[in-house]
Residue frames as qw, qx, qy, qz and C-alpha x, y, z in Angstrom:
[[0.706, -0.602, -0.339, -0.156, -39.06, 15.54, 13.50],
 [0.151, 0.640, -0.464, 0.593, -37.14, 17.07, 16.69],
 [0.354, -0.274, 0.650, -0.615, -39.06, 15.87, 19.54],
 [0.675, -0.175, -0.327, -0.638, -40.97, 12.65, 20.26],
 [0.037, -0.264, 0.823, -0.502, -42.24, 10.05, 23.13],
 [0.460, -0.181, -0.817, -0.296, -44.05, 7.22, 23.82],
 [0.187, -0.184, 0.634, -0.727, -46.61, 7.25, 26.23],
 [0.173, -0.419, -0.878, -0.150, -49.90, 5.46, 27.87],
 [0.198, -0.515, -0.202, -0.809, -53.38, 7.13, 27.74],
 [0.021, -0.033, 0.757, -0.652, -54.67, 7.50, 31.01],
 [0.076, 0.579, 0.806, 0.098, -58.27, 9.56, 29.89],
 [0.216, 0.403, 0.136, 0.879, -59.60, 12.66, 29.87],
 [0.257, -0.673, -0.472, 0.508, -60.50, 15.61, 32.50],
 [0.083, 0.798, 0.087, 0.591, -60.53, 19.54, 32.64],
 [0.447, -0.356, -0.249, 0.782, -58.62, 21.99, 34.07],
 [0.061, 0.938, 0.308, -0.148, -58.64, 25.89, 34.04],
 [0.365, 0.484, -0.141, 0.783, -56.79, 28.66, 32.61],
 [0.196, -0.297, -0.362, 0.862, -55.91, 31.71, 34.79],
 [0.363, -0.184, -0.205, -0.890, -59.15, 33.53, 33.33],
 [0.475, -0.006, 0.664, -0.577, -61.07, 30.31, 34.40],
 [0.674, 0.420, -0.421, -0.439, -61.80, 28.87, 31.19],
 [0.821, -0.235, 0.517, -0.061, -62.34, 25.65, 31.35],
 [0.165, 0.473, -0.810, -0.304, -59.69, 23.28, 28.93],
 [0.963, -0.044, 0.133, -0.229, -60.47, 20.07, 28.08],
 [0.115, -0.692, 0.713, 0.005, -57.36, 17.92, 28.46],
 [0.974, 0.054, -0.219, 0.000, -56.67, 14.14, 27.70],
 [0.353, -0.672, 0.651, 0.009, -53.69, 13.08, 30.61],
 [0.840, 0.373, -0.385, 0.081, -51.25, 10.99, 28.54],
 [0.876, -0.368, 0.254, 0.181, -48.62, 8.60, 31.21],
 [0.561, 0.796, -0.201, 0.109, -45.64, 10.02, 28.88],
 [0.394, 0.670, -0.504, 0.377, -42.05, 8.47, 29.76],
 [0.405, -0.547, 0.640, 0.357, -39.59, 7.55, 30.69],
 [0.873, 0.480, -0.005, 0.089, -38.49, 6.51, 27.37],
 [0.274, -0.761, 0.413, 0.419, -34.82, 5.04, 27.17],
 [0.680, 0.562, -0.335, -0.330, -32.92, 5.03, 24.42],
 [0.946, -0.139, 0.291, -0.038, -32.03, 1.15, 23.39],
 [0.645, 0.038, 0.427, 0.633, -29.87, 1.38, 20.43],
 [0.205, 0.793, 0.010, -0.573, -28.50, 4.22, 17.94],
 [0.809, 0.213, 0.436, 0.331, -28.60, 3.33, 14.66],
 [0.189, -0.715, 0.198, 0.643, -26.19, 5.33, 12.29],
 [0.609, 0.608, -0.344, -0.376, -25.71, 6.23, 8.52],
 [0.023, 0.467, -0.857, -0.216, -22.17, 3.63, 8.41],
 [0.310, -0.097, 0.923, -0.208, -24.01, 0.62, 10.02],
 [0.385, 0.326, 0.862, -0.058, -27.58, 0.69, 8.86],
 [0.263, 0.432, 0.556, 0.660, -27.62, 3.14, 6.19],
 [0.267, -0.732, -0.204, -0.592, -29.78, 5.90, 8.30],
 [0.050, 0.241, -0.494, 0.834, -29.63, 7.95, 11.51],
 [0.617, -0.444, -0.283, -0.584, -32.30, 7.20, 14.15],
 [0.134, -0.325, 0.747, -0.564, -32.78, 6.20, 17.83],
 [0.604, -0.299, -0.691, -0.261, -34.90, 2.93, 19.22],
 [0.207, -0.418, 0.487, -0.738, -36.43, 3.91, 22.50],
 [0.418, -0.391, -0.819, -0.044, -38.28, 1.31, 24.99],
 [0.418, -0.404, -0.065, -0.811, -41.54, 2.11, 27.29],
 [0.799, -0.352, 0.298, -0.386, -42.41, 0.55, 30.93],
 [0.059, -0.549, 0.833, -0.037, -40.58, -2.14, 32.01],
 [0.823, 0.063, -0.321, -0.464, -41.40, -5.95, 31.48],
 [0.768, -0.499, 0.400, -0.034, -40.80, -9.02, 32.92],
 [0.163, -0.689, 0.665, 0.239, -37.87, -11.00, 32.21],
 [0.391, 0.099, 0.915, 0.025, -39.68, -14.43, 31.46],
 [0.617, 0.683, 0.385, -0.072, -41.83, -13.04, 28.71],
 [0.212, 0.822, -0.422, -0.318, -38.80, -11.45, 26.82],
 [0.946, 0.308, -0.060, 0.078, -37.71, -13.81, 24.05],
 [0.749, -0.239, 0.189, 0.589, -33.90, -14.71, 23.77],
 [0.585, 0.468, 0.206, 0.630, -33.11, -12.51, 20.68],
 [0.322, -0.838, -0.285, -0.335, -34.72, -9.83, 22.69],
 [0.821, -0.529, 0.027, 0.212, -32.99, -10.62, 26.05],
 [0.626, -0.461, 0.088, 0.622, -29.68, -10.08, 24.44],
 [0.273, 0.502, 0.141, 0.808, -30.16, -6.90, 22.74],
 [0.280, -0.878, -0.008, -0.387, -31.16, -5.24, 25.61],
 [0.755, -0.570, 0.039, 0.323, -28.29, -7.04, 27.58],
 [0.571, 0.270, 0.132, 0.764, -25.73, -5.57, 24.70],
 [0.048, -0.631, 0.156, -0.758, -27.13, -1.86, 26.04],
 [0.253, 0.156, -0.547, 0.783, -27.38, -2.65, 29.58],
 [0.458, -0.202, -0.082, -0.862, -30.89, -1.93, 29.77],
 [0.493, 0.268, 0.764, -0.319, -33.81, -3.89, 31.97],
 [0.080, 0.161, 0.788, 0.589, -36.18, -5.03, 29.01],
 [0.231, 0.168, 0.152, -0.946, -39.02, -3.28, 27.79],
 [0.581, 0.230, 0.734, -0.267, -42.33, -3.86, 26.68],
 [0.534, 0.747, 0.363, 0.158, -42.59, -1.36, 23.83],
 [0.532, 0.028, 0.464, 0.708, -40.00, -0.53, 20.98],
 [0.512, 0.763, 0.394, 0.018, -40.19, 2.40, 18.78],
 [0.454, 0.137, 0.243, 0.846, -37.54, 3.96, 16.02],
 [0.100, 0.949, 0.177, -0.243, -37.69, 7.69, 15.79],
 [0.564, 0.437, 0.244, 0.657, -36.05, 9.50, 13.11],
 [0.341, -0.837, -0.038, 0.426, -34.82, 12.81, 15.38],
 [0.474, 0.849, -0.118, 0.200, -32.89, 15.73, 13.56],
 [0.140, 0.719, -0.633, 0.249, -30.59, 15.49, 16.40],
 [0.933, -0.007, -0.354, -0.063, -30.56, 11.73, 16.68],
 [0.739, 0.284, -0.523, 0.316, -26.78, 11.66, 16.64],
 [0.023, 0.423, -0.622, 0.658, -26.93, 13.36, 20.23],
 [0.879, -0.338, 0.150, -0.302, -28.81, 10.86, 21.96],
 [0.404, 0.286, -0.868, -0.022, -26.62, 7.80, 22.93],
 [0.568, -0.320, -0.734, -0.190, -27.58, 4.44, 24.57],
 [0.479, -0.284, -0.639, 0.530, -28.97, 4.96, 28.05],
 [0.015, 0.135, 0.111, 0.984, -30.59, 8.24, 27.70],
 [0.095, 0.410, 0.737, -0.529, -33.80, 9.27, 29.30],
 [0.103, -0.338, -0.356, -0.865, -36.46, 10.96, 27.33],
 [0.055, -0.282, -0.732, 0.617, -38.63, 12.61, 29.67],
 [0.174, 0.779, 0.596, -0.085, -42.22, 14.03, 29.67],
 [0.025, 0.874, 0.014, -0.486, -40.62, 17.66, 29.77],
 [0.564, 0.018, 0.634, 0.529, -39.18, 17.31, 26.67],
 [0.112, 0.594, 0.620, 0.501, -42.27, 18.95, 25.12],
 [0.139, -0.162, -0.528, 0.822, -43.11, 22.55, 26.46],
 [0.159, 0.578, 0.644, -0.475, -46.47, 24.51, 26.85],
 [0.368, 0.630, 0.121, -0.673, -48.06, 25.49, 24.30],
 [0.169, -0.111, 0.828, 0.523, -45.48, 23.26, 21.88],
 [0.762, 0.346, -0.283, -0.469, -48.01, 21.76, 18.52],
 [0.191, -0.369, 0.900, 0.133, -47.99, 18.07, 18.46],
 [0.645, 0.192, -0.531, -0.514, -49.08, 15.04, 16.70],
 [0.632, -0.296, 0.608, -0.379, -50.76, 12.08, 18.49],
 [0.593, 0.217, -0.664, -0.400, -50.82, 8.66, 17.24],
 [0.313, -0.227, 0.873, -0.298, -52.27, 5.92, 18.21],
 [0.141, -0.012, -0.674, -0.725, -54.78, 3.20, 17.78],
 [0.409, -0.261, -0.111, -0.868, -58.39, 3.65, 17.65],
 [0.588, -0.044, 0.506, -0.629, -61.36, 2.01, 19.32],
 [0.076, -0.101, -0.912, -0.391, -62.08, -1.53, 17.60],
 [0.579, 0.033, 0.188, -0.793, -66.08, -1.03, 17.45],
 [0.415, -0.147, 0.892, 0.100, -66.28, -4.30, 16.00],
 [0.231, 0.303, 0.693, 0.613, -68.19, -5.40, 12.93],
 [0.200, 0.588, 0.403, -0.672, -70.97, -2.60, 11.90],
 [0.469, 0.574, 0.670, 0.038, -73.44, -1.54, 9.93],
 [0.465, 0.376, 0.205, 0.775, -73.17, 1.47, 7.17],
 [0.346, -0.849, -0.226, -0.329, -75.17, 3.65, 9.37],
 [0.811, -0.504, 0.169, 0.247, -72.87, 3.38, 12.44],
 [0.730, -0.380, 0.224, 0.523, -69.93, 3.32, 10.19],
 [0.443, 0.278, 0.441, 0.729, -70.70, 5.66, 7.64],
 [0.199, 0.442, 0.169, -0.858, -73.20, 7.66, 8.33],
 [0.068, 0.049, 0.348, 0.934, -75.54, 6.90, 6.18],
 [0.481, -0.103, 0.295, -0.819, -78.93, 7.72, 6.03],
 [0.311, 0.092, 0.945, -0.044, -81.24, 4.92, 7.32],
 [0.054, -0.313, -0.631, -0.708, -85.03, 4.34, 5.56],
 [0.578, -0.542, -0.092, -0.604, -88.99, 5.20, 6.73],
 [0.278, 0.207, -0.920, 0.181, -89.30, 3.65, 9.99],
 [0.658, 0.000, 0.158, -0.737, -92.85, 4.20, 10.01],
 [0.695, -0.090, 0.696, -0.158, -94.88, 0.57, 9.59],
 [0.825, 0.235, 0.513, -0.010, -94.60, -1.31, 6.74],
 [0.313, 0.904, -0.213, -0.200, -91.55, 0.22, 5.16],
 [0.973, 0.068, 0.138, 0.170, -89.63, -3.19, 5.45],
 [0.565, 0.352, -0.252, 0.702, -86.50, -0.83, 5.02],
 [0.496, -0.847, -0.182, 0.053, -85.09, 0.50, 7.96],
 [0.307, -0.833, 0.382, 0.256, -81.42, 0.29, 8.56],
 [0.894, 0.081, 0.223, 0.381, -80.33, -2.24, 5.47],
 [0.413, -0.482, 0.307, 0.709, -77.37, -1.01, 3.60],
 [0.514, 0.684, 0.039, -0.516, -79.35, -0.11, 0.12],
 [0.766, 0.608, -0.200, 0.052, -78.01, -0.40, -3.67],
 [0.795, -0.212, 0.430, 0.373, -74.88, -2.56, -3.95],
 [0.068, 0.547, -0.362, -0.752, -74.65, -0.68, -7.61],
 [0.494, 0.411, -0.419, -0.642, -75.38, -1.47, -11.16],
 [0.896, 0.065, 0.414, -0.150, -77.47, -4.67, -11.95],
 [0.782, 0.619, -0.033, -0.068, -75.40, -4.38, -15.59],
 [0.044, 0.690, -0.708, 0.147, -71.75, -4.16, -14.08],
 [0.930, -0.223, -0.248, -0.156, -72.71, -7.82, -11.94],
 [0.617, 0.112, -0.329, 0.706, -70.03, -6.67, -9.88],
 [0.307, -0.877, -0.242, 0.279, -69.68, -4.45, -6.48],
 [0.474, 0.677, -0.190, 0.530, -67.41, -1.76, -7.40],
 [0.608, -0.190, -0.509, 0.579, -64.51, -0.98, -5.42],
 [0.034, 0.119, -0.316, 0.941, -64.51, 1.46, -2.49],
 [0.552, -0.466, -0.446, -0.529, -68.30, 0.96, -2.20],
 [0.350, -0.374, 0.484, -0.710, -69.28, 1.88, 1.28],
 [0.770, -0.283, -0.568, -0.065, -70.52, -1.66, 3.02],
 [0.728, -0.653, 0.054, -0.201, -70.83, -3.12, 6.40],
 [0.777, 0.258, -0.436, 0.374, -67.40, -4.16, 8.06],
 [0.616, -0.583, -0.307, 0.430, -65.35, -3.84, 10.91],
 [0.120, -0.878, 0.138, -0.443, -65.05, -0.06, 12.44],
 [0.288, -0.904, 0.137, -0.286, -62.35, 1.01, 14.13],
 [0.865, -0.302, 0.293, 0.274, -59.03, -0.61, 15.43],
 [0.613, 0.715, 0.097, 0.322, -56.51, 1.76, 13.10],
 [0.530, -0.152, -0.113, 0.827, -53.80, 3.46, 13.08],
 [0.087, -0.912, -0.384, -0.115, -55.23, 7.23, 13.79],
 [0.546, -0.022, -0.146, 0.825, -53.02, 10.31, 13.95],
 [0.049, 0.892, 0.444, 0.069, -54.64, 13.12, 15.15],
 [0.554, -0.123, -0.146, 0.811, -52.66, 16.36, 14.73],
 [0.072, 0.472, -0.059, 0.877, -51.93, 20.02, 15.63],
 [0.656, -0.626, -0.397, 0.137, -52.73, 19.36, 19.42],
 [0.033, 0.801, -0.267, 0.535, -51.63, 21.82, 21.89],
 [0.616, -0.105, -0.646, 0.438, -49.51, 20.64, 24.82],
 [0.194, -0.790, -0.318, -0.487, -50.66, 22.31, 28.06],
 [0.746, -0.580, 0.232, -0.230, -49.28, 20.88, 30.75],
 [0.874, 0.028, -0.479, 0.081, -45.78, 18.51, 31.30],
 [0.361, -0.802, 0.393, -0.267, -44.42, 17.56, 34.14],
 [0.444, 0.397, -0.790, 0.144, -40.95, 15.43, 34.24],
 [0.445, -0.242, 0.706, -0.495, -41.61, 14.58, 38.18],
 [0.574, 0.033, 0.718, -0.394, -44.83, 12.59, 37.45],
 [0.356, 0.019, 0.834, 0.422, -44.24, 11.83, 34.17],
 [0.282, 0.540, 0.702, -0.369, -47.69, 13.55, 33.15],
 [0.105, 0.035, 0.295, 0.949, -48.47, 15.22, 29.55],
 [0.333, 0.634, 0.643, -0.272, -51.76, 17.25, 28.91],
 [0.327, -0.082, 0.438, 0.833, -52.91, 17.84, 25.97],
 [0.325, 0.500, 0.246, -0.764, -56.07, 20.03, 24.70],
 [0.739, 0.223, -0.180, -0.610, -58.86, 17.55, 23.33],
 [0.949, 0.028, 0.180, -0.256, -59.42, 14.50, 22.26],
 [0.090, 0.600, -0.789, -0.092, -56.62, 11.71, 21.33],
 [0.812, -0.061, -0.526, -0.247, -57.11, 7.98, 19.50],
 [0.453, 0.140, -0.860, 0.187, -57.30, 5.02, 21.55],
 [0.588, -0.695, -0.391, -0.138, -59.01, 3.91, 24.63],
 [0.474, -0.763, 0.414, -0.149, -57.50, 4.23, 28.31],
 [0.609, -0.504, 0.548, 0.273, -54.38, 2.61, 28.44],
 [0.756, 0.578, 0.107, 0.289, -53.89, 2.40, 24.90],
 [0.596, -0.369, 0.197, 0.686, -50.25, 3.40, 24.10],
 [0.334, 0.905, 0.227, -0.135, -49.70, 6.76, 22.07],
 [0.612, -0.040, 0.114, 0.781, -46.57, 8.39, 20.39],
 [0.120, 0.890, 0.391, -0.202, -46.72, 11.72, 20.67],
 [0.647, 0.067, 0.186, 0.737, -44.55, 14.03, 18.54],
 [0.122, 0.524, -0.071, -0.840, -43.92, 17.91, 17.06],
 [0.566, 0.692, 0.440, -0.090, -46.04, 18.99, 14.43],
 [0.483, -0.113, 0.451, 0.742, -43.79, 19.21, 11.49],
 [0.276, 0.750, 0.074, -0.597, -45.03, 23.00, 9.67],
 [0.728, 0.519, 0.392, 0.215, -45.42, 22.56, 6.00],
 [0.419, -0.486, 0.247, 0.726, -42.52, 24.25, 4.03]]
């Protein structure tokens, strides 16, 4: 991984190319991200940087908290995340990662998490199919065979009702269209997990070797 940055979804619009093609875009709040601490092979056995997102107050930051961001100097953040950067070792504390980091056209991976839909049925959360729903077909939307009366047991993985959605969701080979450092502003072309303001991490798409 070479490039990556934490940002909050805003939502999604459309813009145009220079033919006029329209783009869908999803406008991700990307950065500032500084960096909090660098951790190094000697100390903690691996190379990596811990960056923080949008400032926080001062009275909701625990103590341990409180003085690891006073040991870099740093106002406290709300959100923390380790990134494992080929060139880690040239970040030190106090560094800015900005929106332009990433340029037009770049490939990236989004992460974030999904929509909690909240408990649901197998229809809804599988897809499957439901029964007649003409009259007196007393099946409609149940969830069918459970499996073998002779096992007396559900086997595992067996599609059932449960809660949908609220995951971790990476959605990748996105195309960056649009950043701008000024207003902090990435667009990327399509969809991306999470609602509006949900927080995202957005990185390079790492090309199979």
């Amino acid at each position: 991984m070479k490039k990556a940055i934490i940002g909050r979804k805003v939502g999604m619009t459309q813009i145009f190319d220079e033919a006029g093609k329209v783009i869908p875009v999803s406008v991700v709040l990307a950065g500032p991200c500084t960096v909090i601490q660098k951790k190094t092979a000697d100390k903690e056995g691996y190379e990596a940087i811990q960056v923080g997102f949008e400032d926080a107050r001062e009275k909701l930051i625990n103590k341990p908290l409180k003085g690891h961001f006073a040991k870099a100097n740093i106002a406290p953040k709300k959100f923390l995340k380790e990134f494992r950067l080929e060139d880690g070792a040239d970040y030190n504390v106090g560094d800015v990662i900005k929106a332009d980091v990433f340029e037009v056209g770049e490939k990236v991976d989004v992460s974030g998490v999904s929509k909690g839909k909240g408990y649901q049925g197998t229809i809804k959360r599988w897809n499957t199919h439901r029964g007649p729903m003409s009259h007196g077909s007393k099946y409609h939307r149940a969830s069918g065979s459970k499996g073998s009366a002779d096992a007396a047991r559900t086997f595992k993985n067996k599609k059932m009702p449960g809660r949908m959605g609220f995951e971790n969701v990476t959605v990748q080979n996105l195309e960056i269209v649009r950043a701008d450092a000024e207003k902090n502003i990435i667009l990327i072309r399509g969809g991306i997990p999470g609602p509006k303001k949900g927080i995202v991490v957005i990185k390079n798409t790492v090309k199979a070797r």
